[in-house]
FIMI-451461 format. One record per residue (C-alpha): y, z, x. Coordinates in steps of 0.001 Angstrom, whole numbers, padded with zeros to 6 digits, always signed. Example, Ala and Ser with C-alpha at 12.3 -4.5 7.8 and 13.67 -1.06 7.14 Angstrom:
<nodes>
-004500+007800+012300 -001060+007140+013670 
</nodes>
This chain:
<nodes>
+000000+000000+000000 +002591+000879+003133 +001831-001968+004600 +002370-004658+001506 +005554-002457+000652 +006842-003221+004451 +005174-006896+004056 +007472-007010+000936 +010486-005895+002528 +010086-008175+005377 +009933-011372+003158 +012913-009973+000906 +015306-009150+004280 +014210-013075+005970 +015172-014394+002447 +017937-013204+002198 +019340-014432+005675 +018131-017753+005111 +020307-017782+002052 +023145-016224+003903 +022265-018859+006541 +022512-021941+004231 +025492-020409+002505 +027693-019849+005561 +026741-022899+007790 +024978-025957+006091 +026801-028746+006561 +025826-032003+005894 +026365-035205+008295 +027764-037967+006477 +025795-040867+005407 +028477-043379+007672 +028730-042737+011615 +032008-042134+012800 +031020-044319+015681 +028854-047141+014152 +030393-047609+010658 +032627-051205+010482 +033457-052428+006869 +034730-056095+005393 +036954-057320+003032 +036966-060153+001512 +039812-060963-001026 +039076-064289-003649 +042086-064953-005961 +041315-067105-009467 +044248-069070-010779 +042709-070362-013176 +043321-068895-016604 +046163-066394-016610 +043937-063833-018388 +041369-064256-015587 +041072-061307-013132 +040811-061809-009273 +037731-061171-007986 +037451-058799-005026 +034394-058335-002525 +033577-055798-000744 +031004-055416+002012 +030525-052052+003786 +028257-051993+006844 +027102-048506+007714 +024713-047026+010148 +023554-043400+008940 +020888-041176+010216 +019174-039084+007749 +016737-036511+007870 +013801-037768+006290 +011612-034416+006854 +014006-032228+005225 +013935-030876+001611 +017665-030342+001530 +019604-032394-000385 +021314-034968+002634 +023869-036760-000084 +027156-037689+002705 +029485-034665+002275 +032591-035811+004125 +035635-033426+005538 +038825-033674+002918 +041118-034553+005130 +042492-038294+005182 +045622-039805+007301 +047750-042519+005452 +046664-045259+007617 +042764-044836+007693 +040951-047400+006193 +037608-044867+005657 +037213-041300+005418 +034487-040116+007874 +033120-036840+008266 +031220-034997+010677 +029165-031667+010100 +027014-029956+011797 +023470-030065+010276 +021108-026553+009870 +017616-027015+010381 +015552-027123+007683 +013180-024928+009561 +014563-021774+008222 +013672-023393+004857 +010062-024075+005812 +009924-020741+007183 +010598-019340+003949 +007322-021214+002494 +005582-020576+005405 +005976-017131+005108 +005463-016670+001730 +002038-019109+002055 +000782-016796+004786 +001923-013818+002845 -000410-015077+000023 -003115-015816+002295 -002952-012292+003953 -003010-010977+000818 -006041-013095-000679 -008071-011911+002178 -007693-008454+001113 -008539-008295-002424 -010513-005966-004049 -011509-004784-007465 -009467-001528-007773 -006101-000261-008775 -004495-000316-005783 -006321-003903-004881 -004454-005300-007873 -000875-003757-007240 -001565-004907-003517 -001702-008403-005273 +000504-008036-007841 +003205-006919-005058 +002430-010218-003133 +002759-012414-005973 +005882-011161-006935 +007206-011394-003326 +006030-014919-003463 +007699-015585-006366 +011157-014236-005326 +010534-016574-002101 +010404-019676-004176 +013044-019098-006537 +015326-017594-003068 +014616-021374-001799 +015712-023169-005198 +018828-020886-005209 +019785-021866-001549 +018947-025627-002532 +021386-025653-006041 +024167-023450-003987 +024126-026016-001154 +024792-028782-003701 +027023-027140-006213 +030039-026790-003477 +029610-030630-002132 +033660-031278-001823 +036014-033933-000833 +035018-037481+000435 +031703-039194-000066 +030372-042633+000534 +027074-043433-001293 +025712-046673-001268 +029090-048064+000357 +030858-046876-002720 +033510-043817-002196 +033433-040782-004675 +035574-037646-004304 +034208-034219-005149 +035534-030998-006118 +033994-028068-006518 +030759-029505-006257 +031391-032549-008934 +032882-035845-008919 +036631-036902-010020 +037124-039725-012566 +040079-040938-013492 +043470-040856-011809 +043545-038769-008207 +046971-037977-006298 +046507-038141-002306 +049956-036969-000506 +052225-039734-001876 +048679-042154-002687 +046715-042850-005594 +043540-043355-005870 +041082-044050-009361 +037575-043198-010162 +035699-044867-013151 +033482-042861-015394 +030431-042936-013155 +032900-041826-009833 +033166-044609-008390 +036392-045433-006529 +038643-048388-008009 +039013-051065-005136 +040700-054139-006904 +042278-055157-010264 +042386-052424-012958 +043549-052872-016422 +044961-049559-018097 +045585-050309-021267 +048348-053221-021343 +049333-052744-017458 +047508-053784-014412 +046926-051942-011470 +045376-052959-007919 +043842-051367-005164 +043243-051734-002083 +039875-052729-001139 +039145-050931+002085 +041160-047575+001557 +041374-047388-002320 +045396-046824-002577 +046981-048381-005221 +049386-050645-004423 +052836-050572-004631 +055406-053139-003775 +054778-056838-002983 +051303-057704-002655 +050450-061030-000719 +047029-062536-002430 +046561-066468-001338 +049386-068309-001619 +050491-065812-004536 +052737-062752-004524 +052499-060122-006868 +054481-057411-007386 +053658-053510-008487 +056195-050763-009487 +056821-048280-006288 +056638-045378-008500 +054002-045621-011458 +052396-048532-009396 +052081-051295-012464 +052063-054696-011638 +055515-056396-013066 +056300-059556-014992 +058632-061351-016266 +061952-060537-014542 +062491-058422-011293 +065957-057367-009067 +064740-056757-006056 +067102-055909-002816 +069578-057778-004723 +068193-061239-005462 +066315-062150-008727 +062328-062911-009375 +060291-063967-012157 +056900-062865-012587 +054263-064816-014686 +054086-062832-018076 +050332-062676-018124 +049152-063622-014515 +052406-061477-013121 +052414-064297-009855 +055881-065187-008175 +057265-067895-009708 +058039-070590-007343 +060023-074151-008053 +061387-075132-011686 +061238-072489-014565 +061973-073166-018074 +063603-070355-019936 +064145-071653-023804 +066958-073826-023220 +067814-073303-019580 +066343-073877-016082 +065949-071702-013410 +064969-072703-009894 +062869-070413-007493 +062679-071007-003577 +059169-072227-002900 +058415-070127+000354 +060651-066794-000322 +060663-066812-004602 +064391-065623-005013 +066177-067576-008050 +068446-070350-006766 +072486-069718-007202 +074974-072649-006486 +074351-075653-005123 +070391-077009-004417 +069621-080144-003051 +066497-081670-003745 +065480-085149-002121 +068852-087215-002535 +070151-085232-005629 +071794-082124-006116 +072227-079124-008837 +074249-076155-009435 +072924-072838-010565 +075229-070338-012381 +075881-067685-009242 +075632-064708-012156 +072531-065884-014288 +070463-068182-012027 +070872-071008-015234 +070545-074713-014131 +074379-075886-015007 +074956-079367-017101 +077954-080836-018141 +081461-080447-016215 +082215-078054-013653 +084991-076691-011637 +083674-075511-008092 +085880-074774-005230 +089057-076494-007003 +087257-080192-007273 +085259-081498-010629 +081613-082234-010696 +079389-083695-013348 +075910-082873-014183 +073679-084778-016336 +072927-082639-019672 +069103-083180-019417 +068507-083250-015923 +071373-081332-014301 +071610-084147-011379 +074990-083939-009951 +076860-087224-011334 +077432-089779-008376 +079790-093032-009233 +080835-094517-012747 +080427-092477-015548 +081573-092924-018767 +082325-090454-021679 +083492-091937-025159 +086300-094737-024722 +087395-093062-020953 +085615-094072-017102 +085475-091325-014643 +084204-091976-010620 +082535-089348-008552 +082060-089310-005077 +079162-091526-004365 +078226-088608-000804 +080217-085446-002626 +080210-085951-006211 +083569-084806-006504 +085486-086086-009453 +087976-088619-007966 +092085-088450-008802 +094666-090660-007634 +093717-093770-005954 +090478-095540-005567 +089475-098911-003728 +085949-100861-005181 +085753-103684-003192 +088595-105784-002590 +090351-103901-006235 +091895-100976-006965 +091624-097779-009590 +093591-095159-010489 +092327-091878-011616 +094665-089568-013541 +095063-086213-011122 +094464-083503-013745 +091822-085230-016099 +089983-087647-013635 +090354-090424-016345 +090593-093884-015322 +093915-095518-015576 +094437-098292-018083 +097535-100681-018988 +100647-099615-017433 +101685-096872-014790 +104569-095277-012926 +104710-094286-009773 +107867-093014-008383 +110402-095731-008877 +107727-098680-009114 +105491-100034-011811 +101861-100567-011909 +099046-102380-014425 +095728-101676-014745 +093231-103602-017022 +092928-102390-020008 +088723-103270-020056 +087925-102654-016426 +090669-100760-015210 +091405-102750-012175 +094564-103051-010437 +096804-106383-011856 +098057-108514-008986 +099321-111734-010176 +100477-112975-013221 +100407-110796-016411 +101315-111951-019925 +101791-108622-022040 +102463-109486-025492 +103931-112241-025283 +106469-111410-021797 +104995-112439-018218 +105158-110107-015772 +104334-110516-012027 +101988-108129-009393 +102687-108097-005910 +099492-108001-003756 +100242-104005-003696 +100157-103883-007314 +103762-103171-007693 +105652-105084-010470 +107840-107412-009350 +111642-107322-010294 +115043-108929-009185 +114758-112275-007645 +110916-112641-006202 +109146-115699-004519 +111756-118096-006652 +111803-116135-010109 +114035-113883-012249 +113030-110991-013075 +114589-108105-015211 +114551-104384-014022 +111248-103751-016782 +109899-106380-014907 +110043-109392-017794 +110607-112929-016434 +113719-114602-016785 +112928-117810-017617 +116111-119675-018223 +119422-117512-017130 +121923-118991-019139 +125599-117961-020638 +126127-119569-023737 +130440-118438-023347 +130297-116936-026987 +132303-113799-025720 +132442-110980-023465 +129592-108725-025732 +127383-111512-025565 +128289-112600-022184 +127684-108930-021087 +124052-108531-023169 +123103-111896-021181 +124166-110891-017899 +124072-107387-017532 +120577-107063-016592 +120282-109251-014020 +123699-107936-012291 +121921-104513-012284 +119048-106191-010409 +120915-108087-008274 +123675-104882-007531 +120485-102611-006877 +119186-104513-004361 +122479-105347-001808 +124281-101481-002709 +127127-102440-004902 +128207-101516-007964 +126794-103397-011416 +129867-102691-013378 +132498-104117-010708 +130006-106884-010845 +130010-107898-014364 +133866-107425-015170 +134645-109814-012155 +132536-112402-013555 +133565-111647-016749 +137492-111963-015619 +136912-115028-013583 +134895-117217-015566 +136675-116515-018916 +133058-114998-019955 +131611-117830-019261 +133273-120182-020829 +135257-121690-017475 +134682-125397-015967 +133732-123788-012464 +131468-121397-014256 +129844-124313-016813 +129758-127351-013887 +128653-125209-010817 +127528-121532-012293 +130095-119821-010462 +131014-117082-011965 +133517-115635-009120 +135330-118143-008614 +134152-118065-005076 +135620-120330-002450 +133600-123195-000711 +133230-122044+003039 +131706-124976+004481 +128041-124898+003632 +125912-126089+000718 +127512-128423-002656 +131341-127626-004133 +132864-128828-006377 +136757-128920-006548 +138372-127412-009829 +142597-126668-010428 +143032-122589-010434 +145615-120096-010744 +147347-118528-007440 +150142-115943-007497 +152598-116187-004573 +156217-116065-004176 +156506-114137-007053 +155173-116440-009591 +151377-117721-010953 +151092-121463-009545 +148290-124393-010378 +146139-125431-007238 +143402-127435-006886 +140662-125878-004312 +137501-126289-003632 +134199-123747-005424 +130777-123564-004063 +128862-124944-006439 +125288-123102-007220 +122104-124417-009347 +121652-121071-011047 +123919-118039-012299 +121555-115875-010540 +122357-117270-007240 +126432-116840-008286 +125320-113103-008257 +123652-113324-005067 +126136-114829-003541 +128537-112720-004708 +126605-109586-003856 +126437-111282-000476 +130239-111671+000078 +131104-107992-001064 +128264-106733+001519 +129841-108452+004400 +133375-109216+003754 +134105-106337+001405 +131790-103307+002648 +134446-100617+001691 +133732-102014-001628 +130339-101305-001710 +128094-097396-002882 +127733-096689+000518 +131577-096191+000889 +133327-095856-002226 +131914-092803-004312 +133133-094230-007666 +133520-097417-009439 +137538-097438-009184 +137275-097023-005854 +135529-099995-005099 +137717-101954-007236 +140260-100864-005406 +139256-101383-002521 +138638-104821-002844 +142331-105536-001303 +140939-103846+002038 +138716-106736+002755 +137646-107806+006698 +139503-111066+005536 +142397-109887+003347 +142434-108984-000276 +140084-110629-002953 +142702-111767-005093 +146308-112194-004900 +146405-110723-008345 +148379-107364-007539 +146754-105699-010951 +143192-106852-010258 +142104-103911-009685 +143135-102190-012896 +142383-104726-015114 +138831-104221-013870 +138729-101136-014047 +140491-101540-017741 +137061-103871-018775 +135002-101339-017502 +135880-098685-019067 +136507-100623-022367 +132795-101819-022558 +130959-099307-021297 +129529-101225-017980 +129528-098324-015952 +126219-097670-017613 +124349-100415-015596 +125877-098312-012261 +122906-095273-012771 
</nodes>
């Protein structure tokens, strides 16, 4: 009886410091090898259907040693500790002997053969091996306890079967799992999430090597993706990111890259970088704008950097040459597109382009002092002839309108031909009306004044009605001076006192308007004081006209206020401005 009681105790005290054993200092190796364990990822993208989901592989290759005589449980128990830039979580351990295990069934086999051996029929046989049973007992259920202990605080990392778990307190996490500033998911069965995830409406990816979810831009292919930094959902649709604008497919959420439709606008998308397009893009030999503020594709007019563009309402192509909108023309710069203004040369013609509208020029235009024509179809330049309504006009190669005397013709200050300069002599109103035009054309061009002009010829040809004036056209009564045709007619001089009849010879001209010129000519170069240039007013000239390099223009001692007198009485001073 002693010695099963100290048998007894002996198996109960080596029980209970295997159990104290396995309790303080099993640890498990895990199943990878720190030093042999290499993993591979391979990442396939589908863009196919935008519901589809890419497909990630994953192939871990791990080299484990495992204790294939042990009875302990050798599932990889791996250290929770984890760095933010590991890839895998290994851990090492230190693995107890299993003999301590076996020596508890060794012991308690022996104990029952020991006790077998020494059975016999009585009282105290039976309590011998009742006491040894029971010891036995308490030995089997001590090594079931130490088994179930061992597994019930399993914690942190574990890789089974190349798939990652996480344990605490002895059981495995599903669902979401916050590392540091990481996140990690487990599905229902454990497993770590290494790819695509769909929670509910949102979609979530991870990596495939170290489980994080991602966050930020994601590279997959030729595809970006991008996943919000905080609750880590992939975006769509539109995205601000360091200050430049993204679109993200709605249901495939890849970077949109190149032309984008957005119900009645356009957007435009760099093809390598993503970032919606603002201003100007050129693509092959066209160009388009993009509002700077909303990204849309502009059409229609617009004002950029002080200068007019136009851009086609379907296509948004910037406008280059004619264009034409309703009954008006407009040119753009074939290299620029700018709207033109002002002058344009096609060829061997001219345009003109109105400087605040752009619209091409038709039928008549000033500019400055001169007169221009532009066709009222085509909008060319006139040179040449032009026969307005009835009235012929003339073009210089410049395009200015011809007035005055040019290349043999008469023409009036608005530029109509004069086609037959006559003076029919039916008084000094209609003498005036019939020459006061021309004078102005003719005073205009040599400096003097119009008004002197008229009342002269008015005064010395009887307004018009004279012989010298009706034979030779000279309305001046100017002198012969040895050149060209005269003629010789009886006139009035004033000496000694009195008015007396001569006859003298007049140069004799083939039209009035060269009577002008030629008088124009004479106050020029034998009258100059007479002329705008040195007399400020009207009177003065008149007056003046006694100061000639010659003498005096007439002997007449009130010439000079009687012309005055017939300019003031009808009005000629008008033709002077």
């Amino acid at each position: 009886m002693g010695l099963i009681n100290n048998k007894l105790a002996l198996l109960m005290g080596t029980t209970v410091a295997i159990t104290s054993t396995l309790l303080t200092n099993t640890k498990v190796k895990a199943d990878t090898d720190a030093n042999s364990s290499s993993k591979e990822v391979t990442v396939q993208n589908d863009n196919q259907s935008t519901n589809s989901i890419n497909t990630q592989k994953v192939t871990l290759q791990n080299q484990s040693t495992k204790n294939e005589d042990s009875s302990v449980d050798t599932k990889s128990v791996v250290s929770n500790t984890e760095t933010s830039n590991d890839q895998s979580s290994t851990g090492e351990a230190n693995v107890t002997s299993t003999t301590a295990q076996n020596s508890v069934e060794s012991s308690s086999t022996n104990s029952y053969a020991d006790t077998s051996k020494t059975l016999q029929v009585s009282d105290a046989s039976r309590q011998n091996v009742n006491e040894s049973t029971q010891a036995l007992t308490m030995s089997r259920r001590m090594k079931a306890s130490v088994k179930l202990v061992s597994q019930s605080y399993k914690t942190g990392w574990v890789n089974t079967n190349n798939n990652w778990s996480y344990y605490q307190q002895g059981k495995k996490v599903t669902g979401w799992l916050q590392g540091g500033n990481d996140w990690y998911y487990f599905d229902q069965n454990g497993k770590m999430a290494t790819s695509w995830l769909q929670g509910g409406n949102d979609w979530y990816y991870f990596n495939p090597t170290s489980g994080r979810m991602q966050k930020n831009w994601l590279q997959g292919g030729n595809d970006w993706y991008y996943f919000n930094p905080v609750s880590g959902h992939m975006q769509t649709k539109w995205l601000k990111n360091n200050n430049k604008w993204y679109y993200l497919n709605p249901t495939s959420g890849r970077m949109q890259k190149g032309w984008l439709q957005g119900g009645n606008d356009w957007y435009y998308f760099d093809r390598a970088s993503g970032d919606m397009k603002t201003s100007w893009l050129q693509g092959g030999n066209d160009w388009y704008y993009f509002n700077p503020v909303s990204g849309h594709m502009q059409t229609k007019w617009l004002k950029n950097n002080n200068k007019w563009y136009y851009l086609n309402p379907t296509s948004g192509r910037m406008q280059k040459g004619w264009l034409q909108g309703g009954n008006d023309w407009y040119y753009f710069d074939r290299a620029s597109g700018d709207m033109k203004t002002s002058w344009l040369q096609g060829g061997n013609d001219w345009y003109y382009f109105n400087p605040t509208s752009g619209r091409m020029q038709k039928n008549w235009l000033q500019g400055g002092n001169d007169w221009y024509y532009f066709n009222s179809s085509s909008g060319r330049m006139q040179k040449g002839w032009l026969d307005e309504k009835g009235d012929w006009y003339y073009f210089k190669n410049n395009g200015m309108m011809a007035t005055g005397y040019y290349n043999g013709y008469l023409f009036s200050n608005s530029g109509k031909w004069i086609s037959n300069f006559t003076l029919t002599g039916l008084g000094a109103k209609d003498f005036i009306s019939q020459i006061g035009e021309v004078a102005k054309i003719v005073a205009d061009e040599y400096g003097i004044y119009a008004s002197m002009m008229i009342a002269q010829a008015g005064l010395e040809s009887g307004w018009g009605s004279s012989m010298l004036s009706q034979q030779a056209h000279n309305l001046f009564g100017v002198k012969w001076s040895g050149k060209g045709n005269y003629v010789t007619m009886p006139t009035l001089e004033y000496y000694g006192g009195a008015y007396h009849t001569v006859n003298a010879p007049f140069a004799a001209y083939n039209t009035y308007y060269e009577s002008l010129v030629g008088y124009a000519t004479m106050i020029k170069t034998r009258f100059p004081k007479s002329t705008k240039s040195y007399s400020p007013t009207y009177q003065d000239a008149a007056r003046n006209l006694r100061n000639g390099i010659y003498g005096t223009y007439a002997t007449d001692p009130y010439y000079a206020s009687k012309l005055i007198s017939v300019i003031n009485t009808y009005g000629l001073y008008k033709y002077d401005i």
